[in-house]
C-alpha positions as CSV (number, residue, x, y, z in Angstrom):
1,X,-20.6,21.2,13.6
2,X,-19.7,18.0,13.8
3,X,-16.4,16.0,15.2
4,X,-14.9,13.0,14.8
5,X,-12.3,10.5,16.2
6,X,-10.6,8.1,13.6
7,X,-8.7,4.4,14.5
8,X,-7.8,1.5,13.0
9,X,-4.9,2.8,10.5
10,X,-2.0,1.2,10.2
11,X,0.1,-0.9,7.9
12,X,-0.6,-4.4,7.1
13,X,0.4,-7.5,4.7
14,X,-0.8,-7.9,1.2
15,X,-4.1,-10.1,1.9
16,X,-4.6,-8.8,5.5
17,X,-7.5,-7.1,7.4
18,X,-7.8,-4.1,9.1
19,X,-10.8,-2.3,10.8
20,X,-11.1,1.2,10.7
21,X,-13.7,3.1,13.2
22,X,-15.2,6.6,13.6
23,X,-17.0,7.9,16.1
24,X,-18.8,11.2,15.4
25,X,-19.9,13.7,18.4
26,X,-21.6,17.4,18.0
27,X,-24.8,17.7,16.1
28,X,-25.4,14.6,15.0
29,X,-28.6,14.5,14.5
30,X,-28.4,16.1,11.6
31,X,-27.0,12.8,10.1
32,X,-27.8,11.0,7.5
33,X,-24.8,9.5,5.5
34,X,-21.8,8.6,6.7
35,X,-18.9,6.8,5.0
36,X,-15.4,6.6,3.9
37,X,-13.4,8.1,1.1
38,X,-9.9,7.8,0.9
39,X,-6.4,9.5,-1.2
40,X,-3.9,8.6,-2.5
41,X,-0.5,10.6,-3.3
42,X,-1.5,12.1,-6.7
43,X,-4.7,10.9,-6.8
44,X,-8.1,12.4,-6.3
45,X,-10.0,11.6,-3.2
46,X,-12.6,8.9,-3.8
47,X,-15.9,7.3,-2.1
48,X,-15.1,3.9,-0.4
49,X,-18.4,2.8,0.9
50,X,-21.4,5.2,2.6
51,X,-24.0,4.0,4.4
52,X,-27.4,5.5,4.7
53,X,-29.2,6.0,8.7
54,X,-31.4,3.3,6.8
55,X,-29.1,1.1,6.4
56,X,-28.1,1.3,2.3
57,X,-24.9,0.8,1.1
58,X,-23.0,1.7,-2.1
59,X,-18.8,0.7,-2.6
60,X,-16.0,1.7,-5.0
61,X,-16.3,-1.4,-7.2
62,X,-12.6,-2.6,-6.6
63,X,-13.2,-2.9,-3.0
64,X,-16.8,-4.6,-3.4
65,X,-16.7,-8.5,-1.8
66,X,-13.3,-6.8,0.1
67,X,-14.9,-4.3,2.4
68,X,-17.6,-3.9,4.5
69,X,-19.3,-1.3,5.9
70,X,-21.7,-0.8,9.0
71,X,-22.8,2.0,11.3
72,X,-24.6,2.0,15.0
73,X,-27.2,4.5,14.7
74,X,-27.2,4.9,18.8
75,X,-23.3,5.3,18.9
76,X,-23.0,7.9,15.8
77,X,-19.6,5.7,14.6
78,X,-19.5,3.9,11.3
79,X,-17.2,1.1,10.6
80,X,-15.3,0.0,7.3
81,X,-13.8,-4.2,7.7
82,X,-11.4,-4.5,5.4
83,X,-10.3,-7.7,4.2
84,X,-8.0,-9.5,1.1
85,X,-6.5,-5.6,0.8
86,X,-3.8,-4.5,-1.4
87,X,-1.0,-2.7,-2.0
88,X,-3.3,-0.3,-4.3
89,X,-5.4,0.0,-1.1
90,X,-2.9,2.2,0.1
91,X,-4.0,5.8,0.7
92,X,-5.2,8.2,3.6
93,X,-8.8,6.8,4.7
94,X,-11.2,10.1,5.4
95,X,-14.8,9.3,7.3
96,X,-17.2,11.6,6.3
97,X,-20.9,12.5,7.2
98,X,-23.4,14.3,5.3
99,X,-26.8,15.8,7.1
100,X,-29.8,15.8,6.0
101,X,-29.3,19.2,4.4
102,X,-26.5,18.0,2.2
103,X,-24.1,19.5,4.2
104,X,-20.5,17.2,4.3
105,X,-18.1,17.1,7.2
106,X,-14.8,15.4,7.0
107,X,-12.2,14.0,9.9
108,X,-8.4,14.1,9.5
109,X,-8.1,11.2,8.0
110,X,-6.3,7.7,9.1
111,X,-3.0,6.3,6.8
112,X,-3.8,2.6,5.4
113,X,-0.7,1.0,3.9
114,X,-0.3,-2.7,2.2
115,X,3.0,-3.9,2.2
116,X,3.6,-6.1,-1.3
């Protein structure tokens, strides 16, 4: 199993920044992926960024040049910057790990709101 503490939620301006963190604990060697997903009300949950133990990246094209993701390898947290956001940015930000073995683990999310 693995666990996980979530921060950096919170509600901001149209065009501000925000940082959200997540530190993961338990059997975290098994790690290979981790990333963030997020939902909104009425909407299906969606990949943010991931980032690979090596270090590749994929984003949700509206939020690439916005967000940036980054992990510490020796720390077992993952990071998402998030800059210039929007009121469609709005939504409850999951992290999420996957192991090697394709197995996916999921905190209790963090709320993200913009403010028009």
């Amino acid at each position: 199993q693995v666990q996980f503490v979530e921060s950096g939620g919170g509600l901001v301006q149209a065009g501000g920044s925000l940082r959200l963190s997540c530190a993961a604990s338990g059997n975290t060697f098994r790690i290979n992926v981790m990333g963030w997903y997020r939902q909104a009300p009425g909407n299906q949950r969606e990949l943010v960024a991931v980032v690979s133990r090596g270090g590749s990246t994929n984003y949700l094209n509206a939020v690439k040049g916005r967000f940036s993701i980054s992990r510490d390898n020796a720390k077992n947290t993952v990071y998402l910057q998030m800059n210039s956001l929007k009121p469609e940015d709005t939504a409850l930000y999951f992290c999420s790990v996957q192991s090697f073995a394709g197995m996916n683990y999921w905190g209790q999310g963090t709320q993200v709101t913009v403010s028009s």
